[in-house]
mmCIF file of the N, C-alpha and C atoms, coordinates in Angstrom:
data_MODEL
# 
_entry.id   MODEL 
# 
loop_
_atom_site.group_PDB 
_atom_site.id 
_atom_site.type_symbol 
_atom_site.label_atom_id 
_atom_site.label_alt_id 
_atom_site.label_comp_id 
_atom_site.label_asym_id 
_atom_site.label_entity_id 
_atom_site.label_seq_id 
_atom_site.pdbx_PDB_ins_code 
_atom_site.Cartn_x 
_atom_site.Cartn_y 
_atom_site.Cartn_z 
_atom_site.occupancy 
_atom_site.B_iso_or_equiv 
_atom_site.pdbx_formal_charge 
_atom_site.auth_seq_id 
_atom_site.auth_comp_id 
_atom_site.auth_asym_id 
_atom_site.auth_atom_id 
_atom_site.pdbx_PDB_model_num 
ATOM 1   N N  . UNK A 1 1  ? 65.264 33.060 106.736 1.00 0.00 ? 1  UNK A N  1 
ATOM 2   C CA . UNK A 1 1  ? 65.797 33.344 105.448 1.00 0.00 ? 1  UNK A CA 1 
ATOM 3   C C  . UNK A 1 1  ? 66.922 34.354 105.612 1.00 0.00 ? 1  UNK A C  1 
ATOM 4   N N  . UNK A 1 2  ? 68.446 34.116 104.884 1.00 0.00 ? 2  UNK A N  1 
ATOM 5   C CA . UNK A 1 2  ? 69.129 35.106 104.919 1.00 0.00 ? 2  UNK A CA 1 
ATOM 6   C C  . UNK A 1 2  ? 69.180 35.903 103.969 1.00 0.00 ? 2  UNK A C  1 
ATOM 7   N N  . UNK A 1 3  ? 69.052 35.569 102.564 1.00 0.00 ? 3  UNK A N  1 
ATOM 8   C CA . UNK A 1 3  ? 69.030 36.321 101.249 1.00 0.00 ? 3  UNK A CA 1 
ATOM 9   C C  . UNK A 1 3  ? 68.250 36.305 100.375 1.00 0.00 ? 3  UNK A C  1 
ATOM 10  N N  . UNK A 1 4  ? 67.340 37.404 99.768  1.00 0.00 ? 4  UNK A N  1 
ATOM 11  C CA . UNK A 1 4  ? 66.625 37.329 98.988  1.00 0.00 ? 4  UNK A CA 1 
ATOM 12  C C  . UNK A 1 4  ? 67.151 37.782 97.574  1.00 0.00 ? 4  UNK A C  1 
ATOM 13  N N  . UNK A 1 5  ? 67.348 37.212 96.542  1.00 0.00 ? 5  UNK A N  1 
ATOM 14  C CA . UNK A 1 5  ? 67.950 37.663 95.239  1.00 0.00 ? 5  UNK A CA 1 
ATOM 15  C C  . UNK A 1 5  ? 67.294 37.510 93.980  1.00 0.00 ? 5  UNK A C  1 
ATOM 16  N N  . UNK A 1 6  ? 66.953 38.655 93.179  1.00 0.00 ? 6  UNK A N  1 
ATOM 17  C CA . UNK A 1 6  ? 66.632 38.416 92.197  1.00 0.00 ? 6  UNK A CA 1 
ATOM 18  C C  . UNK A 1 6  ? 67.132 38.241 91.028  1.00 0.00 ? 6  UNK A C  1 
ATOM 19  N N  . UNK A 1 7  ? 66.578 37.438 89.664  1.00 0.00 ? 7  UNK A N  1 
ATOM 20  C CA . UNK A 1 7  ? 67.985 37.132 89.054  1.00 0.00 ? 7  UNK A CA 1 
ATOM 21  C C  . UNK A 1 7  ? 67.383 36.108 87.625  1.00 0.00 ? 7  UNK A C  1 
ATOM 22  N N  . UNK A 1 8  ? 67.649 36.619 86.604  1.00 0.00 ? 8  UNK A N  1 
ATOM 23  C CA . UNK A 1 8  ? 66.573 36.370 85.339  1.00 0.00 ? 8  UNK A CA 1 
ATOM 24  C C  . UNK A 1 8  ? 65.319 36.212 85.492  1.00 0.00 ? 8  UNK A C  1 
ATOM 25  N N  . UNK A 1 9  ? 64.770 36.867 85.923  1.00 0.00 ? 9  UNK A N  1 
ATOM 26  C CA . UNK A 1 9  ? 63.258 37.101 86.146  1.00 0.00 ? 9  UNK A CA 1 
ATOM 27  C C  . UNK A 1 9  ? 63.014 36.503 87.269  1.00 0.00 ? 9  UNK A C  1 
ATOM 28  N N  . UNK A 1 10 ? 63.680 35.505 88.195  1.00 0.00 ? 10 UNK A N  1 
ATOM 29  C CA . UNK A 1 10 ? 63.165 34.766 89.106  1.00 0.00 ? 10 UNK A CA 1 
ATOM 30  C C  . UNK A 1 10 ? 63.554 35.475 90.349  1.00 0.00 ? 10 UNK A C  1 
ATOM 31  N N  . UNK A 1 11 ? 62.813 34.884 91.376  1.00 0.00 ? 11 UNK A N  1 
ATOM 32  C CA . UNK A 1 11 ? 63.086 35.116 92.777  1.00 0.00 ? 11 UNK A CA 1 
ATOM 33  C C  . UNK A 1 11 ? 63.620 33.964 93.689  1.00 0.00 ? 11 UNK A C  1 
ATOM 34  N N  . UNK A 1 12 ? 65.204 34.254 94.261  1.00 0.00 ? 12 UNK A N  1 
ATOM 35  C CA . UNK A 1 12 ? 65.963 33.026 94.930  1.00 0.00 ? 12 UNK A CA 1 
ATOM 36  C C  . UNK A 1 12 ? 65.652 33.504 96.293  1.00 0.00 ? 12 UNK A C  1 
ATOM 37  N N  . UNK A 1 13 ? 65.294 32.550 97.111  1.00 0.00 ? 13 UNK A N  1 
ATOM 38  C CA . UNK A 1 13 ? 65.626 32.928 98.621  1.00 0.00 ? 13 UNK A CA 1 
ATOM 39  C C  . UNK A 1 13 ? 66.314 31.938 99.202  1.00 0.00 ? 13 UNK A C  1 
ATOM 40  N N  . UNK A 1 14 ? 67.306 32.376 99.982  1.00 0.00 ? 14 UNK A N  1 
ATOM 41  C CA . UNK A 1 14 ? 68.401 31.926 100.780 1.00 0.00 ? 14 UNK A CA 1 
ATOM 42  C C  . UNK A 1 14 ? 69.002 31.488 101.715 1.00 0.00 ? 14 UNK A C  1 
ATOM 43  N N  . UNK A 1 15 ? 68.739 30.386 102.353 1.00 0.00 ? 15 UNK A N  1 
ATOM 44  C CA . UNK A 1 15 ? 68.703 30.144 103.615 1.00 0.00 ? 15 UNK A CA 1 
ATOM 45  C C  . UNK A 1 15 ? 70.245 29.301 103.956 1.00 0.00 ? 15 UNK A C  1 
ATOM 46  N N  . UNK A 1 16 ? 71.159 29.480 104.666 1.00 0.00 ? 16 UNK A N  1 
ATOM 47  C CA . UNK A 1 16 ? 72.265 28.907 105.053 1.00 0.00 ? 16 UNK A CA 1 
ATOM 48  C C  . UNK A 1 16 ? 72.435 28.411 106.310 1.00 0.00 ? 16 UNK A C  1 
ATOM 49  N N  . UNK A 1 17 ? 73.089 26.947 106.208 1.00 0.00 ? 17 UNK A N  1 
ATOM 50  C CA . UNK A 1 17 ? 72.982 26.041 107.201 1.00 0.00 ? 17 UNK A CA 1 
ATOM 51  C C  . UNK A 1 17 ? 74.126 25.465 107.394 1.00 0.00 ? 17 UNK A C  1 
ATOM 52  N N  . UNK A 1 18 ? 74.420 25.200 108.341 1.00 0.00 ? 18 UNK A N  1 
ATOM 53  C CA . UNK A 1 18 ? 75.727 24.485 108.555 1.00 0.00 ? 18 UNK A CA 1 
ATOM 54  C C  . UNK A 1 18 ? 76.005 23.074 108.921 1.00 0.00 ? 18 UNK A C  1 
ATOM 55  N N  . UNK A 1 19 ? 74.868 22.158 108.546 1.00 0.00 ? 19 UNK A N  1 
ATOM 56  C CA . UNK A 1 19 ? 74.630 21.104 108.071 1.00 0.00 ? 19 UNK A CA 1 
ATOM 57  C C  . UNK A 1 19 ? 75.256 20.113 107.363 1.00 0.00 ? 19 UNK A C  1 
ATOM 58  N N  . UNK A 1 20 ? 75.494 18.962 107.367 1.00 0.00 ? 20 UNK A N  1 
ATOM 59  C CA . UNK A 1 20 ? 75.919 18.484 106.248 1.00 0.00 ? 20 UNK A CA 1 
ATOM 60  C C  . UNK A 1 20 ? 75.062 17.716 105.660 1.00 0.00 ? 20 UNK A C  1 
ATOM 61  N N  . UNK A 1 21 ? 73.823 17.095 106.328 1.00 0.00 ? 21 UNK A N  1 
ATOM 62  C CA . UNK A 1 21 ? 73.144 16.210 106.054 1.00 0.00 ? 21 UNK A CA 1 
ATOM 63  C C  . UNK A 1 21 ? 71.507 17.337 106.113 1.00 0.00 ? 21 UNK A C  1 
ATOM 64  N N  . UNK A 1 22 ? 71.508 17.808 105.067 1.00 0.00 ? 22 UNK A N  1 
ATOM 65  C CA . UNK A 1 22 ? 70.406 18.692 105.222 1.00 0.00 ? 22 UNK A CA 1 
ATOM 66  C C  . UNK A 1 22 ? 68.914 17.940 104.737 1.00 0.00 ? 22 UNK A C  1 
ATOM 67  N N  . UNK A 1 23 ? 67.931 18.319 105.146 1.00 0.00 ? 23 UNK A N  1 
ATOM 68  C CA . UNK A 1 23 ? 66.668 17.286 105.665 1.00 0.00 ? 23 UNK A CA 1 
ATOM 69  C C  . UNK A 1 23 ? 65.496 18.232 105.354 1.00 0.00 ? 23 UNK A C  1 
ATOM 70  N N  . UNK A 1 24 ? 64.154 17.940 104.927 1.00 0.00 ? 24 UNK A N  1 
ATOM 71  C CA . UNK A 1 24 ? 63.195 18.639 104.641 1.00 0.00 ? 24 UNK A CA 1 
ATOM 72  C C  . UNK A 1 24 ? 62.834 19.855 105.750 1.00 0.00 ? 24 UNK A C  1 
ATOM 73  N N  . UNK A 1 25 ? 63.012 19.478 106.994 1.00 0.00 ? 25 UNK A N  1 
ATOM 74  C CA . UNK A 1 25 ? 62.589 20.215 108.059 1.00 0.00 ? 25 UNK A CA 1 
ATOM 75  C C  . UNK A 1 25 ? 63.569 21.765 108.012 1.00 0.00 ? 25 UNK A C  1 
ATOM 76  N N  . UNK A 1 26 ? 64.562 21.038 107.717 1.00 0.00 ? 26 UNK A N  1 
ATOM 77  C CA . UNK A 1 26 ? 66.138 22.717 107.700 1.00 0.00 ? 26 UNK A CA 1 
ATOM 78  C C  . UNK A 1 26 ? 65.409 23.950 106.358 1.00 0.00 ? 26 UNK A C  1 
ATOM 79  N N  . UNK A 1 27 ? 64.156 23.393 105.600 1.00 0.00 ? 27 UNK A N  1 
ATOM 80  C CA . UNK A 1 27 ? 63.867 24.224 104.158 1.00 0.00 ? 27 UNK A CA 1 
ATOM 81  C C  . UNK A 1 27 ? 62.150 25.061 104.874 1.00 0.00 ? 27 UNK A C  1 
ATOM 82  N N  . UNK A 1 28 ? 61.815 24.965 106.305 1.00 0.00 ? 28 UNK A N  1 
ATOM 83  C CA . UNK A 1 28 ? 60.435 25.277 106.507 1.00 0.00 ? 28 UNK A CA 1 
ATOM 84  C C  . UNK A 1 28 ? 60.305 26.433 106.401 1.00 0.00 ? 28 UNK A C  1 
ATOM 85  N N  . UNK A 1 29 ? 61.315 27.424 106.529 1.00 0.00 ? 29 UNK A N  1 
ATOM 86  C CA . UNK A 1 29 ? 60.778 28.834 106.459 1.00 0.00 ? 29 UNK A CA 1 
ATOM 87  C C  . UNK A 1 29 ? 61.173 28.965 104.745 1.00 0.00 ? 29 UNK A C  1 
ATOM 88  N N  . UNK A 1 30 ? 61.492 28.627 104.256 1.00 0.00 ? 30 UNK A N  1 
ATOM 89  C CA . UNK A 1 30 ? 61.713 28.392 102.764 1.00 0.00 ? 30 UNK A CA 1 
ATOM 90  C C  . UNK A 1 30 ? 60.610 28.247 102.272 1.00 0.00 ? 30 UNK A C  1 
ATOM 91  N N  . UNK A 1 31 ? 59.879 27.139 102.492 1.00 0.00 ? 31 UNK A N  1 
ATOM 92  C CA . UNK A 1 31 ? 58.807 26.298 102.029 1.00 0.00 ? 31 UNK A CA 1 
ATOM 93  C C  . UNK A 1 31 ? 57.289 27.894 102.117 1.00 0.00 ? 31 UNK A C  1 
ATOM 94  N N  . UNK A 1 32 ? 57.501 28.501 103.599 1.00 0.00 ? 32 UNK A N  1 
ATOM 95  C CA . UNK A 1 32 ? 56.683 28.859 103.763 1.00 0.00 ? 32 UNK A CA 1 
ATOM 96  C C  . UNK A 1 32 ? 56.675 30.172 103.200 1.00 0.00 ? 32 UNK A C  1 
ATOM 97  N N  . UNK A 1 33 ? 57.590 31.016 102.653 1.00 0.00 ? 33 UNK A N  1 
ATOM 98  C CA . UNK A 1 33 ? 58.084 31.901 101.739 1.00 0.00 ? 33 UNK A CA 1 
ATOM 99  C C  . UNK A 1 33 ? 57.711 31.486 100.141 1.00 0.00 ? 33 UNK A C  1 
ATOM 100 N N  . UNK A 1 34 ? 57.921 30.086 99.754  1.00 0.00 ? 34 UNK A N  1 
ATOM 101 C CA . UNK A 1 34 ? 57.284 30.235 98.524  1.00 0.00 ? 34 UNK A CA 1 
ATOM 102 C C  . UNK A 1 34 ? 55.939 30.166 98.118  1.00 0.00 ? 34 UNK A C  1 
ATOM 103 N N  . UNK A 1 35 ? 55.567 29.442 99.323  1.00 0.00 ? 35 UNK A N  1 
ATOM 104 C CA . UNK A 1 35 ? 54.063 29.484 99.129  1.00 0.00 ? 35 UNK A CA 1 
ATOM 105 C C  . UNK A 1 35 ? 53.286 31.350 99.467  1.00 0.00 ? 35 UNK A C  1 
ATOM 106 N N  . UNK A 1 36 ? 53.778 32.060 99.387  1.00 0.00 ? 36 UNK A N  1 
ATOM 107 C CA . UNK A 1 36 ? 53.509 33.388 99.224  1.00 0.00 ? 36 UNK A CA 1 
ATOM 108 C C  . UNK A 1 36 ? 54.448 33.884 98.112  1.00 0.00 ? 36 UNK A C  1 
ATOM 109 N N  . UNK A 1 37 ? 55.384 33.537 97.727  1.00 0.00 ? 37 UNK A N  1 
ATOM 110 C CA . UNK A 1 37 ? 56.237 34.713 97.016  1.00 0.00 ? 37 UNK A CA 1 
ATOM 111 C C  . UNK A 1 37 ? 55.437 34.152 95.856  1.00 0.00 ? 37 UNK A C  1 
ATOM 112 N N  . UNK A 1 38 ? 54.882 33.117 95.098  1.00 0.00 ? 38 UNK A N  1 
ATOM 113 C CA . UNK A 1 38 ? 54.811 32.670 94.243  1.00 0.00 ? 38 UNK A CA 1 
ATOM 114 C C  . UNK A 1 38 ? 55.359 31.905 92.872  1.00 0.00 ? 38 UNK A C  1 
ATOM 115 N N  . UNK A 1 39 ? 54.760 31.654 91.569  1.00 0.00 ? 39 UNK A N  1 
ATOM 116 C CA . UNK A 1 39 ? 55.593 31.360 90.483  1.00 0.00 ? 39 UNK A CA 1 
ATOM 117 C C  . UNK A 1 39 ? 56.664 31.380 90.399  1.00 0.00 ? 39 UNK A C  1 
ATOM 118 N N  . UNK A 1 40 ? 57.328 32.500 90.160  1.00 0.00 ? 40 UNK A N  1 
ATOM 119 C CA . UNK A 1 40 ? 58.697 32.793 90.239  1.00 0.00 ? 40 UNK A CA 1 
ATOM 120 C C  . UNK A 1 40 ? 59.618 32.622 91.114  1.00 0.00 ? 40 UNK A C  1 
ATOM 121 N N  . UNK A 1 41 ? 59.145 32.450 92.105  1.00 0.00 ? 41 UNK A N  1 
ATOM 122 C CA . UNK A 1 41 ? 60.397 32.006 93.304  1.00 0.00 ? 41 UNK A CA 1 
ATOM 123 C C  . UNK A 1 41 ? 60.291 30.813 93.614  1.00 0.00 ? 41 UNK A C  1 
ATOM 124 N N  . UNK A 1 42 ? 62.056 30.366 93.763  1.00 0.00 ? 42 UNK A N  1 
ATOM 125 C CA . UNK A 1 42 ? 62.527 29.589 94.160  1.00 0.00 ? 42 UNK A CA 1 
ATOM 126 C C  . UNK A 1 42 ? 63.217 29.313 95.235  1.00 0.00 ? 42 UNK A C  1 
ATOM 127 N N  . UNK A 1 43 ? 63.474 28.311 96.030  1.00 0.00 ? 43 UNK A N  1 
ATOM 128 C CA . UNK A 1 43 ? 64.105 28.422 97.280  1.00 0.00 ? 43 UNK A CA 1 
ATOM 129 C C  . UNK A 1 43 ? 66.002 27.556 97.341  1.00 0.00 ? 43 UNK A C  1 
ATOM 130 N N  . UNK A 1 44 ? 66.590 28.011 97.985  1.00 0.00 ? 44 UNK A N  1 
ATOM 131 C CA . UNK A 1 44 ? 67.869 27.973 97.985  1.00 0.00 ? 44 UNK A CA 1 
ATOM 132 C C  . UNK A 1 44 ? 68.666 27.271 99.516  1.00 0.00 ? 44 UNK A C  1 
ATOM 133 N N  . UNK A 1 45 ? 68.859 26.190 99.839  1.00 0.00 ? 45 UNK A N  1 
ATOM 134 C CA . UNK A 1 45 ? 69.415 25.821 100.731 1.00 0.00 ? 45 UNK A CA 1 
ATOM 135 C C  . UNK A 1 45 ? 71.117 25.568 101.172 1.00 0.00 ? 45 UNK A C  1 
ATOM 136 N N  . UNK A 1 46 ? 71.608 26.900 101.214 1.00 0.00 ? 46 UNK A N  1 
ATOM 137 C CA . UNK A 1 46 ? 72.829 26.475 101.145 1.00 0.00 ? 46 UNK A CA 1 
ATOM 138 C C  . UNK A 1 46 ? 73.687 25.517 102.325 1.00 0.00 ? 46 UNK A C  1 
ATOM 139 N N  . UNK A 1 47 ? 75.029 24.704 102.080 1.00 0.00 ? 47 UNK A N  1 
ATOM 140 C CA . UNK A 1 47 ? 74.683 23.790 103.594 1.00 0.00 ? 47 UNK A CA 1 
ATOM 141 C C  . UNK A 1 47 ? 76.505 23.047 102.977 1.00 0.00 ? 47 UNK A C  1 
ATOM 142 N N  . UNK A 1 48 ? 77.023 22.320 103.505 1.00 0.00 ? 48 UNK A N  1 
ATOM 143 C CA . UNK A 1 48 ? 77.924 21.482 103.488 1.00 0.00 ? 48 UNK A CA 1 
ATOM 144 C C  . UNK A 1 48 ? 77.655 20.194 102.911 1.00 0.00 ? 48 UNK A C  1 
ATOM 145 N N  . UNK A 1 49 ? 76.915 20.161 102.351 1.00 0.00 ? 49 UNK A N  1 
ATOM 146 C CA . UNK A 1 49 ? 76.955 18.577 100.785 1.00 0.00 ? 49 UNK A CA 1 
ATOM 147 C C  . UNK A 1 49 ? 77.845 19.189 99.978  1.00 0.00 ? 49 UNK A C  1 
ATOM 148 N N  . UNK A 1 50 ? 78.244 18.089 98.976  1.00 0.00 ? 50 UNK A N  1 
ATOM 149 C CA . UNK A 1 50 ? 79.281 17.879 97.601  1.00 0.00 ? 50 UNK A CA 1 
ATOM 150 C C  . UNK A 1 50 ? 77.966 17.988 96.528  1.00 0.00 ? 50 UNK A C  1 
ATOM 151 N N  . UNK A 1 51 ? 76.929 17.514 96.489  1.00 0.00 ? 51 UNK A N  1 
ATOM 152 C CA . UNK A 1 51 ? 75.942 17.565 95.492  1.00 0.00 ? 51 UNK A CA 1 
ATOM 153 C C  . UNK A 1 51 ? 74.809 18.359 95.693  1.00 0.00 ? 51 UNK A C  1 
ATOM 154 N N  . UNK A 1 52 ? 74.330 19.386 94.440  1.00 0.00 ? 52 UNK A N  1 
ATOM 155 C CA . UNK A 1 52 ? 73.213 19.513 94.800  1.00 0.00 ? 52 UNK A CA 1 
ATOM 156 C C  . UNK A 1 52 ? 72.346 18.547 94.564  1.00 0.00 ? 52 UNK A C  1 
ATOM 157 N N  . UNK A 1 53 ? 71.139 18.898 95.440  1.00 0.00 ? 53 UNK A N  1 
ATOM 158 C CA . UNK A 1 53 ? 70.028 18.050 96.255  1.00 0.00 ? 53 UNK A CA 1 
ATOM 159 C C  . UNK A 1 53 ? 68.355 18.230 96.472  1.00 0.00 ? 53 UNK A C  1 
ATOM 160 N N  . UNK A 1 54 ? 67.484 18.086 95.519  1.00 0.00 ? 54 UNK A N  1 
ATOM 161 C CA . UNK A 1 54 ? 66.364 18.673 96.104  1.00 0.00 ? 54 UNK A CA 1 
ATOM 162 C C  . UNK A 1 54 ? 65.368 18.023 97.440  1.00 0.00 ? 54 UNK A C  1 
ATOM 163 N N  . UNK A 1 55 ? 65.053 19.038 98.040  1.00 0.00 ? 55 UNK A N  1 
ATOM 164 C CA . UNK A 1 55 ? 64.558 18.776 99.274  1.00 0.00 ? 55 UNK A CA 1 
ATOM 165 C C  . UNK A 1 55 ? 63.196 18.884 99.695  1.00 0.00 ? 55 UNK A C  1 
ATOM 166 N N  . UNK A 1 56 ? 62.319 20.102 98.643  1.00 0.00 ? 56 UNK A N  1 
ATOM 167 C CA . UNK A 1 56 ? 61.044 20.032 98.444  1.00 0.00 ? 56 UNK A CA 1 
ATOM 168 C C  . UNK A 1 56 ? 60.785 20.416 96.997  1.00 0.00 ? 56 UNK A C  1 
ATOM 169 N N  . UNK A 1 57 ? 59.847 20.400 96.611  1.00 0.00 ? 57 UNK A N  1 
ATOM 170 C CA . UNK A 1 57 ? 59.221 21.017 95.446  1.00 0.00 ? 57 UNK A CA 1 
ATOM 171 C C  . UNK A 1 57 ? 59.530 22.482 95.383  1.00 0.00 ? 57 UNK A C  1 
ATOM 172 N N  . UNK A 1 58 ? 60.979 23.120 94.509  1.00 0.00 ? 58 UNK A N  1 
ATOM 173 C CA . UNK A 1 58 ? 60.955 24.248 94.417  1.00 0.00 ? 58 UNK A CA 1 
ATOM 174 C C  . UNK A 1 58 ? 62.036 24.821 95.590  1.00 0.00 ? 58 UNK A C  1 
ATOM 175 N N  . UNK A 1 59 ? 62.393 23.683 96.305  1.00 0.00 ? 59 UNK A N  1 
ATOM 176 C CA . UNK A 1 59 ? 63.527 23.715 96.940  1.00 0.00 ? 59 UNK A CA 1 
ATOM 177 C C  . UNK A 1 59 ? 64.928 23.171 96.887  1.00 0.00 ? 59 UNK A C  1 
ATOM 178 N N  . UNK A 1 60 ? 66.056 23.241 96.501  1.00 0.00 ? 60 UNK A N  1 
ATOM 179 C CA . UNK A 1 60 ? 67.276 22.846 96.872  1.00 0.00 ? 60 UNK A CA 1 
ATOM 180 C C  . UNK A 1 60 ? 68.152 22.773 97.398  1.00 0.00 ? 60 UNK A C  1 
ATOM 181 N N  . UNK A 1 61 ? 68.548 21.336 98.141  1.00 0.00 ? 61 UNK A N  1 
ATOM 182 C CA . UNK A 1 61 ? 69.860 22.252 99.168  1.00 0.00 ? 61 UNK A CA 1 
ATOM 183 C C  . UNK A 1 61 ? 71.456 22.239 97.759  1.00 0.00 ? 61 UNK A C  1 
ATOM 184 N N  . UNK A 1 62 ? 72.336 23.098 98.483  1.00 0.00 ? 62 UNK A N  1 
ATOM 185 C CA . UNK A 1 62 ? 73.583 22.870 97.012  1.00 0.00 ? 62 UNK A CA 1 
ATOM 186 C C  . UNK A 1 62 ? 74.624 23.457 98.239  1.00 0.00 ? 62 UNK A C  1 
ATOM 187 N N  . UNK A 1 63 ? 75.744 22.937 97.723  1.00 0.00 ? 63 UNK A N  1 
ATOM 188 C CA . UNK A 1 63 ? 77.474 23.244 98.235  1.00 0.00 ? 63 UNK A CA 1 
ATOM 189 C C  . UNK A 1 63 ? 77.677 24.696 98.244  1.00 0.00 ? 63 UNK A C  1 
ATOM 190 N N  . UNK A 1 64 ? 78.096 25.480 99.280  1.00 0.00 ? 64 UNK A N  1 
ATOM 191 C CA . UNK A 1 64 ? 78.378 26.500 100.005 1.00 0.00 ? 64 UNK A CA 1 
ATOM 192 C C  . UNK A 1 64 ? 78.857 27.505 98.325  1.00 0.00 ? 64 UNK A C  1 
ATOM 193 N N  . UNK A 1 65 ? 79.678 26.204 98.115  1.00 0.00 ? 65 UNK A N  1 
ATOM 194 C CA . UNK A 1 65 ? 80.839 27.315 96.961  1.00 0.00 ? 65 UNK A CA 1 
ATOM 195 C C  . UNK A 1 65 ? 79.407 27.191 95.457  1.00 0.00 ? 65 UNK A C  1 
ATOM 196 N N  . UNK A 1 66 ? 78.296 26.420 95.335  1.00 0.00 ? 66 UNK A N  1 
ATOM 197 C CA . UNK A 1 66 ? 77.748 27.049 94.199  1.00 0.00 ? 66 UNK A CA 1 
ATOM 198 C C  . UNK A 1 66 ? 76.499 27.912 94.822  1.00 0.00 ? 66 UNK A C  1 
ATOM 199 N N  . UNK A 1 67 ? 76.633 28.523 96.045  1.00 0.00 ? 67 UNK A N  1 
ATOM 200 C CA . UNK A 1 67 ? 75.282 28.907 96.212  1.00 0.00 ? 67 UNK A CA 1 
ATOM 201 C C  . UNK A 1 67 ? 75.525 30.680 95.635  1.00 0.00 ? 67 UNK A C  1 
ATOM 202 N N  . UNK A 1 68 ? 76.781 30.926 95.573  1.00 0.00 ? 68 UNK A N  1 
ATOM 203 C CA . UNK A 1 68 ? 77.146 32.176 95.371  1.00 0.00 ? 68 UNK A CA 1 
ATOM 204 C C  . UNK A 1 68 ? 77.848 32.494 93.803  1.00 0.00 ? 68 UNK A C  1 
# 
């Protein structure tokens, strides 16, 4: 994980990849962060796609320029 941010009540965590074709496996330390952070957090895959993309339950990967 590189960034943890909080942000209308929720919790984003941040993981950046340089990917273009990002895949369930690139979100595991993600995955394994929400299953402790809880409810409120969400996970954040930033990466080289044009669309965001969900990748697990509570995970998304999204384009470099909306992850910020």
């Amino acid at each position: 994980m590189d960034l943890i941010v909080e942000r209308h009540g929720h919790l984003y965590a941040m993981e950046v990849k340089a990917t273009a074709t990002p895949a369930p496996p690139h979100a595991e330390a993600l995955a394994r962060w929400l299953a402790l952070a809880g409810p409120r957090a969400r996970g954040v895959l930033a990466c080289r796609i044009e669309v965001p993309t969900p990748l697990r339950p509570g995970i998304r990967a999204v384009p470099w320029h909306l992850a910020w």
